[in-house]
C-alpha positions in Angstrom: 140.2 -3.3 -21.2 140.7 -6.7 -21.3 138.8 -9.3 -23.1 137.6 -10.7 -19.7 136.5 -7.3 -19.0 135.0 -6.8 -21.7 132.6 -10.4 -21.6 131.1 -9.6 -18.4 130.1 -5.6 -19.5 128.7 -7.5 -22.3 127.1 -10.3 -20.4 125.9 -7.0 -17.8 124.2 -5.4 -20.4 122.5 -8.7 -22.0 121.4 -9.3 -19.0 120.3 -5.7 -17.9 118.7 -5.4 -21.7 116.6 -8.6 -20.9 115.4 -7.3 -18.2 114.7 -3.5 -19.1 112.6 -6.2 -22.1 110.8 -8.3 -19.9 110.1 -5.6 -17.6 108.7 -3.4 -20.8 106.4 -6.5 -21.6 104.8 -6.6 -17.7 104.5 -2.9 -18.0 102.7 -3.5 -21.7 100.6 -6.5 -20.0 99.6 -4.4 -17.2 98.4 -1.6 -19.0 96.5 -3.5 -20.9 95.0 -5.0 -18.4 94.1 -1.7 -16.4 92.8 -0.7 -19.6 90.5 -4.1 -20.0 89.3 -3.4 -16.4 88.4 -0.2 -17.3 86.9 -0.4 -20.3 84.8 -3.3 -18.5 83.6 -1.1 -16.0 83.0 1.5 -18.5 80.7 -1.4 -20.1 79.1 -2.7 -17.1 78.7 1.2 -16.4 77.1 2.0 -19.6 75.2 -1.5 -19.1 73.9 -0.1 -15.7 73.0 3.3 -17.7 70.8 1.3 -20.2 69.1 -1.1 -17.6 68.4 2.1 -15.7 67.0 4.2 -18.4 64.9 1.1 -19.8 63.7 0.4 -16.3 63.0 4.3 -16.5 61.1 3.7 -19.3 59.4 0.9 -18.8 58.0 3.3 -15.5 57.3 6.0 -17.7 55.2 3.9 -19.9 53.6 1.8 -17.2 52.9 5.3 -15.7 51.4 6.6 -18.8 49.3 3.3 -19.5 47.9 3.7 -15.6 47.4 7.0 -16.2 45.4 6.3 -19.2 43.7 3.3 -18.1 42.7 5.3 -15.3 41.7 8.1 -17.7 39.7 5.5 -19.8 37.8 4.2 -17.1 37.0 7.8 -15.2 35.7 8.8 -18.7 33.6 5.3 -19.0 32.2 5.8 -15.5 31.6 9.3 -16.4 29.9 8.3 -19.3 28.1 5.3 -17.5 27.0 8.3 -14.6 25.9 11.0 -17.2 23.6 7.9 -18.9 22.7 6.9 -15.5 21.8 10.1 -14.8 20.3 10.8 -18.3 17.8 7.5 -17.7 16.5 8.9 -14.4 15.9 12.2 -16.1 14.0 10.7 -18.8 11.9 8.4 -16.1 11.5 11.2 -13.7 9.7 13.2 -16.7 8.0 10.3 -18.2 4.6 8.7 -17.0 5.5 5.7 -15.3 3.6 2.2 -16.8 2.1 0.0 -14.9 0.2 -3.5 -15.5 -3.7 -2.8 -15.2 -6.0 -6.1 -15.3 -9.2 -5.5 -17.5 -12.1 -7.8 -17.6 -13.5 -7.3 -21.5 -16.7 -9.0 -22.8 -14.6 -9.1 -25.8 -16.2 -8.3 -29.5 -19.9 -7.8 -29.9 -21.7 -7.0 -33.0 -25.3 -5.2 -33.3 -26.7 -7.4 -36.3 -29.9 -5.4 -36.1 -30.3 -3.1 -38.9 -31.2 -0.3 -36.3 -29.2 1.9 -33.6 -28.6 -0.6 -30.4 -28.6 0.3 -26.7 -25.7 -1.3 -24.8 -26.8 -2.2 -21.6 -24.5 -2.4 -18.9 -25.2 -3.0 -14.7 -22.6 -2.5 -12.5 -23.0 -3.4 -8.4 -19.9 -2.7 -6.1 -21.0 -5.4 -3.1 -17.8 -4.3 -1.0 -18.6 -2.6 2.5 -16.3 0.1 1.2 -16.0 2.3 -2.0 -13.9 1.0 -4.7 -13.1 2.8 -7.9 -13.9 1.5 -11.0 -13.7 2.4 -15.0 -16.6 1.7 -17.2 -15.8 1.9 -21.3 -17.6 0.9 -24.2 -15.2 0.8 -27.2 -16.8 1.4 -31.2 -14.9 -1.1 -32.9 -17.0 0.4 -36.9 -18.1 -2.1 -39.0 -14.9 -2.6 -41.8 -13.6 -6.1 -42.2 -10.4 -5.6 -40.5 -9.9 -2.6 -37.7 -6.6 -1.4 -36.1 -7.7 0.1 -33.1 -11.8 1.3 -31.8 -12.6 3.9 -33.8 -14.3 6.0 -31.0 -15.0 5.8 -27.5 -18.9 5.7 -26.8 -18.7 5.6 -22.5 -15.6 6.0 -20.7 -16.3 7.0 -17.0 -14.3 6.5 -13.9 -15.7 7.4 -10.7 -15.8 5.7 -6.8 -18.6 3.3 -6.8 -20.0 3.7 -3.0 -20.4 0.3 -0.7 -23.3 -2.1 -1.4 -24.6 0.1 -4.8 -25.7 -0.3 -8.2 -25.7 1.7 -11.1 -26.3 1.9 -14.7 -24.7 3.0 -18.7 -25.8 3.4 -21.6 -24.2 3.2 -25.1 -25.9 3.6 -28.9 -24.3 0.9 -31.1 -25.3 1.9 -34.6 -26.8 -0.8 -36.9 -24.0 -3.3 -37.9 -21.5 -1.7 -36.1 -19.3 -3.8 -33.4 -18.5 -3.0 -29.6 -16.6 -3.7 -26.8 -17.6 -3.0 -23.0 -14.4 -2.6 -20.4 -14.6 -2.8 -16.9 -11.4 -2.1 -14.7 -11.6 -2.5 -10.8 -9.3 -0.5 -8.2 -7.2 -3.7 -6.5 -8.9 -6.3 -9.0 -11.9 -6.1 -6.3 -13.6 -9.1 -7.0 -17.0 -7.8 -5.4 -18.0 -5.8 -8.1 -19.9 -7.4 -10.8 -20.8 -6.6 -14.3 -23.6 -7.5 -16.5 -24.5 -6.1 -20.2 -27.1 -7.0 -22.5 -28.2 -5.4 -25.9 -31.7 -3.7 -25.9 -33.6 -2.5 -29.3 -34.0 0.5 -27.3 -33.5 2.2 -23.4 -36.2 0.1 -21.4 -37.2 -2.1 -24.8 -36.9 -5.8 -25.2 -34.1 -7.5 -25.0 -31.6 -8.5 -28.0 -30.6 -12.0 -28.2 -26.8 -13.6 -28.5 -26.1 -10.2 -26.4 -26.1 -10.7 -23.1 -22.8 -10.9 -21.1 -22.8 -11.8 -17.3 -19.9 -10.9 -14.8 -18.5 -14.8 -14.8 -18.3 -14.7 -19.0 -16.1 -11.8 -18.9 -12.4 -12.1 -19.7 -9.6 -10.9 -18.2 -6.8 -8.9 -20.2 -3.8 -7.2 -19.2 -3.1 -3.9 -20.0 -0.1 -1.7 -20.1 -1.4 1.6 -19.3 -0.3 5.2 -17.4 -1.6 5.8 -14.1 
């Protein structure tokens, strides 16, 4: 072989070496980059995975917060119907209250030292009947009382059109009273007088005497 020969094998194979080299370098270079490209998708994949199953979540829990909102307020309107329902047990089954106006002579006292006859005329001037309640209260005689101790006349009955009638009540000797009148409708046609007597048909007491216009009206909160 002769040297000339021998340069351009040598020069052939630099040549071919630098290019088996730089071709070994793109095919490196491209690897890696496939690889980059996948690995990228394989993050953007796993990415995907995670927004998914957080948006999964984030449904689940929103589904589960509905689920128990809606749980929270079927059991609060539940409750709200079972009290509902509770209160119009307990007003269907108890007495119903209602206002009542009652015209009251207020406190009397007998200051004899003997039993007293409580007077009392009622007249219903109306053209019809009209129902009315007649009471005289025992208030005792102690300093301070909580309540009449008894009831002396308590009568409620239909006072017929264009009629009078009459009550009696003992007060004992020091002992204080009350006389009550209550009118179906607040009729204003029928009219009550009292007075105190020493006795039923004696004389008349004086300080005692109450007539219709002096009588005051109270309001009550009674049951029908």
């Amino acid at each position: 072989m002769t040297e000339k020969e021998f340069e351009e094998r040598h020069k052939h194979h630099k040549h071919h070496g630098h290019h088996k080299h730089h071709d070994d370098r793109k095919d490196r270079r491209d690897h890696d980059d496939c690889k980059d490209h996948r690995d990228h998708d394989d993050w953007k994949d796993h990415r995907d995975h995670c927004d998914h199953k957080d948006h999964k979540d984030r449904c689940d829990h929103k589904d589960h917060k509905d689920r128990c909102d809606h749980k929270d307020h079927r059991d609060h309107c539940d409750h709200d119907d079972h009290d509902d329902c509770k209160d119009r047990k307990d007003r269907k089954h108890r007495k119903p209250h209602r206002d009542t106006l009652v015209r009251t002579t207020g406190i009397l006292q007998n200051n004899l030292n003997v039993t007293l006859t409580a007077h009392l005329d009622i007249v219903n001037l109306f053209d019809r009947g009209v129902e009315v309640r007649v009471q005289v209260l025992n208030w005792g005689n102690a300093v301070t009382q909580t309540n009449p101790v008894s009831t002396l006349v308590d009568v409620t009955q239909v006072l017929p059109a264009n009629t009078r009638t009459v009550f009696n009540a003992a007060i004992p000797a020091s002992f204080h009273y009350e006389v009550r009148l209550t009118v179906a409708r607040n009729n204003e046609n029928v009219l009550l007088t009292t007075y105190g007597r020493t006795s039923i048909g004696g004389g008349q007491v004086n300080g005692l005497t109450v007539i219709d216009s002096q009588f005051q009206t109270i309001e009550l909160e009674t049951c029908p």
